[in-house]
Backbone as CSV, one residue per row, in Angstrom:
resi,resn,N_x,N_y,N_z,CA_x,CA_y,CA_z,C_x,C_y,C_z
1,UNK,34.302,14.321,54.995,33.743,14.538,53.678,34.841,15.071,52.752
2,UNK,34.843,14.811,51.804,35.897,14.735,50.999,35.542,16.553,50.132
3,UNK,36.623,17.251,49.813,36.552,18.242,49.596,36.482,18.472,47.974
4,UNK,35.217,19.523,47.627,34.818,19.739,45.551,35.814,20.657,45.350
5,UNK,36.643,20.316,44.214,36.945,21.709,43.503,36.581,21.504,42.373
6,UNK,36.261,22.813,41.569,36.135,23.083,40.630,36.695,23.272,39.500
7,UNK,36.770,23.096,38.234,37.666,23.181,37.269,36.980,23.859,35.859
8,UNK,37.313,25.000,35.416,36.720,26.034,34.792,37.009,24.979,33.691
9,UNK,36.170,25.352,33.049,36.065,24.279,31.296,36.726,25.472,30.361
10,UNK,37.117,24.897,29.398,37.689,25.815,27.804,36.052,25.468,26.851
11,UNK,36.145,26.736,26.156,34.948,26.480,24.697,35.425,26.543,23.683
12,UNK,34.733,25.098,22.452,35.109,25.045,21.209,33.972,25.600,20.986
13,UNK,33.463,26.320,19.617,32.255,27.146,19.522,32.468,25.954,18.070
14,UNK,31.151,25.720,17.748,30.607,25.314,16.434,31.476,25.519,14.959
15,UNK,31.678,24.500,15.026,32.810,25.184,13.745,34.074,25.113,13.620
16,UNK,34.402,25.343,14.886,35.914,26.859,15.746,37.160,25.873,15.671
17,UNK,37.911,26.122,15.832,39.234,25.861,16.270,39.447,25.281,17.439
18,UNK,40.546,24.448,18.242,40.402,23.911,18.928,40.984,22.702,19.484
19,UNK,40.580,21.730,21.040,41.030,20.534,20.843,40.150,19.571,19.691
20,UNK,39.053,19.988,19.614,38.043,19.201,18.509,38.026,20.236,17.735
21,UNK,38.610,20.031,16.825,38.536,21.105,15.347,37.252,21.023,14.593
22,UNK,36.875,22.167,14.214,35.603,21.608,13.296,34.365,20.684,13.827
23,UNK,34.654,21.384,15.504,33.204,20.546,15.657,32.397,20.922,15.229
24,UNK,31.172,19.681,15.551,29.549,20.255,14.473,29.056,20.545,15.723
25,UNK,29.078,21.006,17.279,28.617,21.574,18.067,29.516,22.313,19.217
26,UNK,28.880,23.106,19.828,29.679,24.101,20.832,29.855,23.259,21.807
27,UNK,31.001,23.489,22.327,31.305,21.885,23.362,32.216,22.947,24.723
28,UNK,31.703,22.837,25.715,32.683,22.369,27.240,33.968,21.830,27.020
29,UNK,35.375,21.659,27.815,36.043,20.656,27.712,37.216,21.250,28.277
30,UNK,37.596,19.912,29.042,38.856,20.274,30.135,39.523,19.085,30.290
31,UNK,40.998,19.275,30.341,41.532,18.512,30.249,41.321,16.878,31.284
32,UNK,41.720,15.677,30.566,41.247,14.983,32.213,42.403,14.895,32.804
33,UNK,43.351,15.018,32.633,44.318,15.178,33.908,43.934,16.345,35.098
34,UNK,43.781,16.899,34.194,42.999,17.774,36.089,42.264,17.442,37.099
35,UNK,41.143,16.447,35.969,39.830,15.404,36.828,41.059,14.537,37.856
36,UNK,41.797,14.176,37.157,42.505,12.966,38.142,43.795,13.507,38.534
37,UNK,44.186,14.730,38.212,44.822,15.125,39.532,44.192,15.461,40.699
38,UNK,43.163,15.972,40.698,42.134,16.545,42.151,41.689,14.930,42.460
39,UNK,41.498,14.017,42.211,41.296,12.623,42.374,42.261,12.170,43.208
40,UNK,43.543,12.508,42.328,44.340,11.823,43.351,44.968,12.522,44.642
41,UNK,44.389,13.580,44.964,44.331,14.727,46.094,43.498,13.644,47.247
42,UNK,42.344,13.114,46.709,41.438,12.546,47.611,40.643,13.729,47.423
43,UNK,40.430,13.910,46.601,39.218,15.001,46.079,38.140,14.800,45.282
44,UNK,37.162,15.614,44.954,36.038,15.117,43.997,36.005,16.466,43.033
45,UNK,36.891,16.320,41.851,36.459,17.615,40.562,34.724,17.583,40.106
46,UNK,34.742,19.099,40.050,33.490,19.591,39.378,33.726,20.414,38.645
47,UNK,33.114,19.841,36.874,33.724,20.854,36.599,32.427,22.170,36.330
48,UNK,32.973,23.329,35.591,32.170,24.801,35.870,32.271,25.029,34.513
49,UNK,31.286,25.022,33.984,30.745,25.487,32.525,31.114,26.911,32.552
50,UNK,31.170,27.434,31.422,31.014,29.330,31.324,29.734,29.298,31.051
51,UNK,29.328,30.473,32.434,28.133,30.680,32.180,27.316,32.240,31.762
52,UNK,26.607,32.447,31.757,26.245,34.303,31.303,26.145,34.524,32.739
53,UNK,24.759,33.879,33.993,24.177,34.722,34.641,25.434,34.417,35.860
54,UNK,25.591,36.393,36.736,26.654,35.833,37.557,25.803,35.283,38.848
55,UNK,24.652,35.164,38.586,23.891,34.422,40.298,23.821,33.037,39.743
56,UNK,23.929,32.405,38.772,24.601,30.974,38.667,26.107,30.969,38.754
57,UNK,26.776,31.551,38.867,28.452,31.463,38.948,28.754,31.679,40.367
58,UNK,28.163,32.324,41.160,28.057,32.314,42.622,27.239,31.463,43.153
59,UNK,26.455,30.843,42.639,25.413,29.782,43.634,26.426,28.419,43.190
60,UNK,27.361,27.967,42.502,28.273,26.960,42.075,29.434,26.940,42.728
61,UNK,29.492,28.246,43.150,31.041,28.826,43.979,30.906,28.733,45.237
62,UNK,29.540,29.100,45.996,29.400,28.468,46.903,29.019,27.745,47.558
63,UNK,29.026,26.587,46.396,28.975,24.948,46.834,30.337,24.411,46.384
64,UNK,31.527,24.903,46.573,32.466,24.009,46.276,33.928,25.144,47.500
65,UNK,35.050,24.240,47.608,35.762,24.292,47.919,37.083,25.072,47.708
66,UNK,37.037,24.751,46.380,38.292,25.530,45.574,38.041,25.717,44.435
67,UNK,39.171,26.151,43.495,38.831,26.376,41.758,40.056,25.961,41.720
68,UNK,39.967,25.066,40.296,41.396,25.123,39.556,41.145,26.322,38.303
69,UNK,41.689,27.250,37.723,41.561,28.333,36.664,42.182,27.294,35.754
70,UNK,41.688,26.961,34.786,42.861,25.954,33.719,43.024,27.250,32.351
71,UNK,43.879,26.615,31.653,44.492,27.873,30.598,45.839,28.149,30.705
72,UNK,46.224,29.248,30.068,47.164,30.194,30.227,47.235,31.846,30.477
């Protein structure tokens, strides 16, 4: 079975600054080279919204394999 990692998303907030400037909605978004670097691992990316509750951030964590942290 082929192994999930995860890949933490960035937020544009409504409006905000950003890779989509001036969006007209709050958006998720991660780069896709990450999707297809873990692809070309022989992997399957998932990616991980920011979320508030931490018993959804642990019930996601432990269904997957690894994390990529993206950012700086």
């Amino acid at each position: 079975m082929k192994p999930v990692i995860g890949i933490t998303c960035a937020l544009t907030k409504k409006g905000g600054m950003g890779p989509v400037p001036t969006s007209p909605e709050t958006i998720f978004h991660v780069s896709a080279d990450y999707c297809q670097a873990v692809e070309q691992v022989d992997a399957i990316p998932l990616l991980i919204p920011i979320v508030q509750s931490s018993a959804t951030l642990t019930r996601i964590l432990e269904n997957i394999d690894g994390v990529i942290v993206t950012g700086g």
